[in-house]
C-alpha angles and dihedrals in degrees: 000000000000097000083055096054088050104053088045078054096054097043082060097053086051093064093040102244124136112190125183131186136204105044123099098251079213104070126104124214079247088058080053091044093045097042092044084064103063123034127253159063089337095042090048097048086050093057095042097043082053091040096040081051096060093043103052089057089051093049095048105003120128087261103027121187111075127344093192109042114181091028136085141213092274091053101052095043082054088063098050087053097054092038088058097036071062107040100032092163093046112101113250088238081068098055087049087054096045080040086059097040093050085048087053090050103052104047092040085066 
């Protein structure tokens, strides 16, 4: 069954698409900022949908195992708040992305 998901993966990568799911397409890194400021359901999805993202390329990325090794939840919820106090216009599924670039740079030093 995983060797299944993954080649279905990789047959979408050949063709260079990069599809998530579970954040609103719709929300701005302002709706983040704005939802990280007040406690609650939407404060809450955000994080998970971040945190879930992450994850999810630990679990099954090329390299699995941890992505960001030396940081924690908070911290890399804490980028994702200074990259969209930043970048208020950019899609939150952006900042995961970058998120996941600047992971990638740091441990490949």
């Amino acid at each position: 069954m995983i060797a299944l998901a993954l080649a279905l993966a990789a047959a979408q990568s050949a063709k260079g698409e990069i599809v998530t799911y579970g954040f609103p397409e719709t929300d701005s890194c302002a709706t983040w900022t704005q939802d990280r400021s007040k406690p609650g359901f939407h404060n809450q999805a955000s994080e998970g949908w971040v945190l879930g993202f992450i994850s999810g390329l630990n679990a099954f990325g090329p390299n699995s195992g941890n992505v960001a090794p030396g940081t924690n939840a908070s911290g890399l919820l804490g980028w994702v708040d200074n990259y969209c106090k930043a970048n208020p216009l950019d899609p939150v599924t952006s900042a995961g992305f970058k998120l996941v670039q600047e992971l990638k740079r740091r441990t490949s030093r």
